[in-house]
Each structure stands twice: as C-alpha cells, then as structure tokens.
N, C-alpha and C positions, 0 to 999 in steps of 0.2 A: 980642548975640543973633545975628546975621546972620553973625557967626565961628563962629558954635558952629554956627549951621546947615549953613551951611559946611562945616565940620571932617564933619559928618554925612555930608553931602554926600560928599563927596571920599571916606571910608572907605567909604558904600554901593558908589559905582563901582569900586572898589579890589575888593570882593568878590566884584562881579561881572562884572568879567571876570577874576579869577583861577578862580571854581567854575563857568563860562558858556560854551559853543561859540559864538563870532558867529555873526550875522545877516546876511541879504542887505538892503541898504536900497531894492532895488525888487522886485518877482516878477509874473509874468504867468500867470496861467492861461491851459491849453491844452485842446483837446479830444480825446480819444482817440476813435480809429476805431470804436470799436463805442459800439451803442446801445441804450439800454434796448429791450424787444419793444415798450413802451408808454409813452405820457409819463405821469410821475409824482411827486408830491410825497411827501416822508417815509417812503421807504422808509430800511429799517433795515442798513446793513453791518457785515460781521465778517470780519476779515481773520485767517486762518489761521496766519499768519508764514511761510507758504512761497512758493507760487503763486496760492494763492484768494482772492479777495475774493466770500462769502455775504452776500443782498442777500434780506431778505425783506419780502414787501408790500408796503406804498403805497399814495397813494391816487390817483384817476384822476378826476375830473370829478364826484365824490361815489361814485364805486365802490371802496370799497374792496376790493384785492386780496388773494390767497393765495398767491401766486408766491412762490417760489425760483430764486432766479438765483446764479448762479456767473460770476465774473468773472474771465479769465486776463490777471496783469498782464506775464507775457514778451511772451503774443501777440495781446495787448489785443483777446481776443476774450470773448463773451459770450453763453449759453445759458440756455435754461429748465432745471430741473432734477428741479422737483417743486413741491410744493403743501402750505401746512398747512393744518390742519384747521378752522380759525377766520382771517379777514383782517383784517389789521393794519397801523396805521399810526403813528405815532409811538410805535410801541415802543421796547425795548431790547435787546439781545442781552448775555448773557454762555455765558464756557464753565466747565461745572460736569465735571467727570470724563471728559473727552472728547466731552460732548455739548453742544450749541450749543443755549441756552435762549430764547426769543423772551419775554417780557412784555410784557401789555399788548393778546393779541387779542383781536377784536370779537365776540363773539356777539349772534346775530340775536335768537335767544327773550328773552334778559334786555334786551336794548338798553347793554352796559357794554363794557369796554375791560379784563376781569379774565382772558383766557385763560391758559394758560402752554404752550406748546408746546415740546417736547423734539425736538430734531431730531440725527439720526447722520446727519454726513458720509459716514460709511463706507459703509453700509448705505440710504445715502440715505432712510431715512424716519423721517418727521414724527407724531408724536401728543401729543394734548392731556392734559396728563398731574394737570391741578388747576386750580382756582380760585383767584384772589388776595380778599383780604377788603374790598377798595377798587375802585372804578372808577379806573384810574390812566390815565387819557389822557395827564393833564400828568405827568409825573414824566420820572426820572432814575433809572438804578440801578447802583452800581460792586461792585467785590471790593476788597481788601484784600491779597489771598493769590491769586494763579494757582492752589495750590493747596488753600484751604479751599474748604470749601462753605457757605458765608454768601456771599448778596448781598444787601447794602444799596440800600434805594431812598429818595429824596427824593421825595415824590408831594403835588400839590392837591386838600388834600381835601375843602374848601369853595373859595368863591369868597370867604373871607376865611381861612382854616385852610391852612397847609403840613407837615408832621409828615413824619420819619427815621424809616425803621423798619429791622429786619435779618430775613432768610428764609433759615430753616435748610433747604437744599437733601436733607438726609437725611431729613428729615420728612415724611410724605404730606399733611399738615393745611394744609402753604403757610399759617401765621397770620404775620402780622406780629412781632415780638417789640420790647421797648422802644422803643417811640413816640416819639420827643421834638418840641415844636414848634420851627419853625423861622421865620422870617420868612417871609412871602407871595412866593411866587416866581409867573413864570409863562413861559414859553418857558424852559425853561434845560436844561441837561447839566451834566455835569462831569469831572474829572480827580482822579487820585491823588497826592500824593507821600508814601511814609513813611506816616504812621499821620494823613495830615491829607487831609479831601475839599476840595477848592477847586466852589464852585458857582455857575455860572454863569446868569444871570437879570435876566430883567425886576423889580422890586417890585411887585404886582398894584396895588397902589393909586395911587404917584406914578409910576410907569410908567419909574422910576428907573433904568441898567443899573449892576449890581453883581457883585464876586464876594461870595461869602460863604466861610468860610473854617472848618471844622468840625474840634476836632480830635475824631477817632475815640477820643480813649484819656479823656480829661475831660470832652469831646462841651462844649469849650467853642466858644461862635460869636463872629465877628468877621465884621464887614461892611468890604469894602474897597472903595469906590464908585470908577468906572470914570469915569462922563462924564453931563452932565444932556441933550449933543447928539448922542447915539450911543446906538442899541440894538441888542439882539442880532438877528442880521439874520432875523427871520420864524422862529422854531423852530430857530437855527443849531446845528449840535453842535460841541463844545470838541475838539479831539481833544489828545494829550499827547505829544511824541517825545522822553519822557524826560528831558529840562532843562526846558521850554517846552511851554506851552499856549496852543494857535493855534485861534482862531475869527471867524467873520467878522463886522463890524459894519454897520450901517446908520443911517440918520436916525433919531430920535428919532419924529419926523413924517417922513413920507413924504409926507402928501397937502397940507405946503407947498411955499412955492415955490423952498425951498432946494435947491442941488445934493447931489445925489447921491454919494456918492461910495465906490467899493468898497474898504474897508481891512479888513484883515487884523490884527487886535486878537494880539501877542505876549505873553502873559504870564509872568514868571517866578512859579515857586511857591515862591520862596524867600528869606526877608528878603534886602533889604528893599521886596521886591516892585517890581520893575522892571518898566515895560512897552514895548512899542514901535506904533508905529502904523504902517502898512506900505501904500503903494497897492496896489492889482491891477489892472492890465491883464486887457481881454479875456474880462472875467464879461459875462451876456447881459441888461447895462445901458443905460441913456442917462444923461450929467449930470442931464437936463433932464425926465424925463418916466420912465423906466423900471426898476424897483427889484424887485431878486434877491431870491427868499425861500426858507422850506424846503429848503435844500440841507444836504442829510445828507452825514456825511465821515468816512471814516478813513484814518487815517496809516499808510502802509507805511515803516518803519526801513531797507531794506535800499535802498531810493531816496531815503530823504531827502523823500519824496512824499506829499502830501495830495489825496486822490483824492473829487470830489464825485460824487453822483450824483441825476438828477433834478432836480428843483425848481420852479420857477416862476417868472414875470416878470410883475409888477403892474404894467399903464400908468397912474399918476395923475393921465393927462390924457385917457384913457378908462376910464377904471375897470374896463380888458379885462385877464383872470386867463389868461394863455397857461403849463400844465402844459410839462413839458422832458422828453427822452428822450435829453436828453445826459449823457454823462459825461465830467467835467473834470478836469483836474487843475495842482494848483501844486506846483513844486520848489521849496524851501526853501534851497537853496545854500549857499552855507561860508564867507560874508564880509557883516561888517558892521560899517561906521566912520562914526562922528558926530564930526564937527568942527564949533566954532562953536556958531551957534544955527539949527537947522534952521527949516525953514518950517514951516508952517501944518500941513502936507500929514502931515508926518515930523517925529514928536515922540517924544523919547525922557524920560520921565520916574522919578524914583523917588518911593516914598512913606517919609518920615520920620518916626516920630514920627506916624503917620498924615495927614501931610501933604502931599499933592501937589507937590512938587519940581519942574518944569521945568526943561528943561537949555536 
C-alpha cells in the first residue's frame, strides 16, 4: 500500500511541475503610497487589465459607503470618482458588456443587501438598474465566459441553506435561474478554472475551512477540506492568476492563545490538487495579540501582484477593531523549490485519492 501511495505520489508532483509556474517560498507585503480617503473594511475591487484598479464601497465604523475610487497602479495614486446609488459592502463586481456590475447594495427602505448597480467607466456613471430576489450579504458570484452574459452567484440563504443560482444579464426581471443547494458556506469567494467553480469558505456549522469544488457542466460537488487549524482570514477573497489561486489564511480561533500567523494559502485548481502554505511578512499583525481581517484583493497579471485594500486589525487582547486605509500589496515572484521536509511554517502537500499527502 505505501508503494502505491508512493507511485501516486511521485506521478502527482511529476504533473505538477510539468503543467505549473513555481512559486516563491517566502513573500512580504508592502504598502503603497497612496491611501484610501477613508479607513475601510470590504470594499469591493475590479481591475481593468490596464492601468485601473475600481474600488466600490465599504464599510466604515458601521457606515456604509457609496464611493468610487479609481486606483492608478503605474503611479500608485488614488482618487474619488463618483458615487452609486445604494452603499455596499461585501459585494461583488463583474463586467457584463463593458459595464462594471456591483451586487449586493444596501437599501435603506427594505433594510437588504439586493441592489444591483451598473456602472460605465467611460461615461462615469453609476445607476441602480434591478433588484436581486435574495438578500445576498454572504455570497459569491463568478462568469464562465468574459464574454456571456450569465453571472453565477453562490449566496446564504439561511443561516442553515447555501444555493447556486445563475442571472441572465439580458433580462430586466434579475430572477435567479436553477437553484441548486450547496453545502453551508459562510465567509467565502471563489475562482474559475474550465467549466469547474472552486469555492472558497468557512462550513457555517463546524466552522471547517474548505474548498468546495462545483463542476458547472454536471454541477456535480466535491468538498476538498483545507485544515481544522486555519480559516479564511475574516471575509478573505481568493483571487486566480490563472495557474493558482491565492488567499489569505488565519487561525481557526483567534481569541486563543495560539500565534498568529499570516500565510498565504496557494491553491492549485488542478488534479491533483496541490497546495502550498506561504508566510507573509509585514501584514498589519502581532504573533501574539493582533489578527488581519476583511482585506479584499485583486490580482493584476501584468505584475505578477496581489493588491489588498482596506481591512481591519482585531486586538484579541483588547478586543479594539482598528478599520485600515491602507493599501497593500504582494509580489508573487518566479521561483519556488522544496527540498527535504519543510517545517511547520511551509508545507507543501498533495491530495490523493482524497488524501492529504504531506511532503
């Protein structure tokens, strides 16, 4: 048995680094010169593919905001822009036909989290263009296609219910279309590869961190369980730089008295699921006392760069919530070698056979 596992073994790594770019085995976040106008948790970015990075809402000390921000990544500067019509905080962005879709704003009159805001770069303005059929605070929502118009959302729709739906963007009615349930998620995001969602989450009930693993064409599910002493770091979002999907992890418990420690969870989305656990230098941590949350992220390709913004720092030794108005970022670099058996710190594993492998 331990040859055959073996044999697994040895073909999984064999595959992955023939179809794989390496990895750096350390990275540090840094912070860029500009700052939000305000400190802010879970605001939402969308990055262009050229020079913008669009940053809507957040939330401020229980205010939730309306702001547009535009972020220039040559000259790491950063401006107000404009305003949507409803304030939003852990929404979603995608782009449907040239326009930049927010999901998930807050209206005052109903007390929900169902706006949908259509915003032109171009023309800079923002309006509210439909209702969603859910209060979707908790959710998720990807495309398939740059260029269909179907976006898929994973949203909590109880405090025991999770459900898949798809929103035909040609539609005025914004209804849901095929529902399906999903396992109880809660903090999570996700990524694409091919025609399969990988999703990223807490389990609501054993407070579990897991991907979950959907294929879009059979919509069959697979749970691929991450760790019982790591969770998703406070609301973290998964971002994808097309091989690999990178998110940040945190303690399980925060308010024990274990250290802290900021890693950078590396996922492959690709049998046979390989991952890496990565430190970060230089997040706005303590080993001992102070723990990163709500840091929203998107990955710019043309740097190799994961760019956070906002967030928060929980003291667990004051139970004092200090919002951020920084923005950070990590270079992801072009080398990565494991020899031996790493420490504690930097583990590289695969899963077999649904097995957790250790190297």
């Amino acid at each position: 048995m331990a040859s055959k596992n073996l044999y697994h073994l040895v073909t999984a790594l064999a595959v992955l680094g023939a179809i794989l770019p390496p990895l750096t085995t350390s990275l540090k976040a840094e912070l860029a010169k500009a700052k939000l106008p305000i400190p802010l948790k879970s605001p939402e970015p969308f990055y262009d593919g050229k020079e913008s990075i669009y940053i809507f809402g957040g939330i401020d000390n229980n205010v939730i905001t309306k702001s547009i921000l535009r972020y220039n990544i040559t000259s790491d500067t950063l401006e107000t822009i404009g305003e949507m019509p409803s304030g939003g905080y852990r929404g979603s962005v995608q782009l449907v036909d040239k326009y930049i879709y927010y999901f998930g704003g807050y209206i005052i009159e109903v007390g929900e989290y169902v706006d949908i805001v259509k915003y032109d770069p171009v023309s800079n303005e923002a309006e509210s263009v439909g209702k969603l059929p859910y209060d979707i605070l908790h959710h998720t929502s990807f495309q398939l296609s740059s260029t269909a118009n179907i976006v898929y959302f994973v949203f909590q729709l109880s405090s025991t219910v999770s459900k898949l739906g798809a929103l035909n963007m040609t539609m005025t009615t914004y209804e849901f279309e095929g529902l399906v349930d999903l396992p109880n998620f809660r903090c999570f995001s996700s990524v694409v590869s091919g025609n399969d969602v990988y999703i990223f989450g807490d389990e609501a009930t054993t407070q579990e961190s897991l991907v979950t693993k959907v294929d879009m064409i059979s919509l069959k599910i697979e749970k691929i369980y991450l760790s019982k002493d790591y969770s998703f770091r406070g609301l973290s979002s998964a971002v994808s730089d097309g091989s690999y999907a990178h998110v940040l992890l945190g303690p399980l418990d925060y308010t024990s008295d274990t250290n802290i420690d900021d890693i950078l969870l590396t996922f492959v989305p690709e049998a046979p699921y390989g991952r890496v656990h990565r430190d970060v230098e230089n997040l706005p941590s303590n080993d001992n006392e102070a723990y990163f949350r709500h840091p929203t992220s998107v990955y710019v390709q043309k740097l190799n760069r994961i760019y956070y913004f906002g967030g928060e720092v929980y003291n667990r030794e004051t139970d004092e919530h200090t919002i951020l108005d920084e923005i950070r970022f990590i270079d992801l670099g072009t080398t990565f070698s494991c020899s031996g058996k790493p420490d504690g710190k930097q583990k590289f594993s695969v899963i077999v056979n649904q097995s957790i492998i250790p190297i």
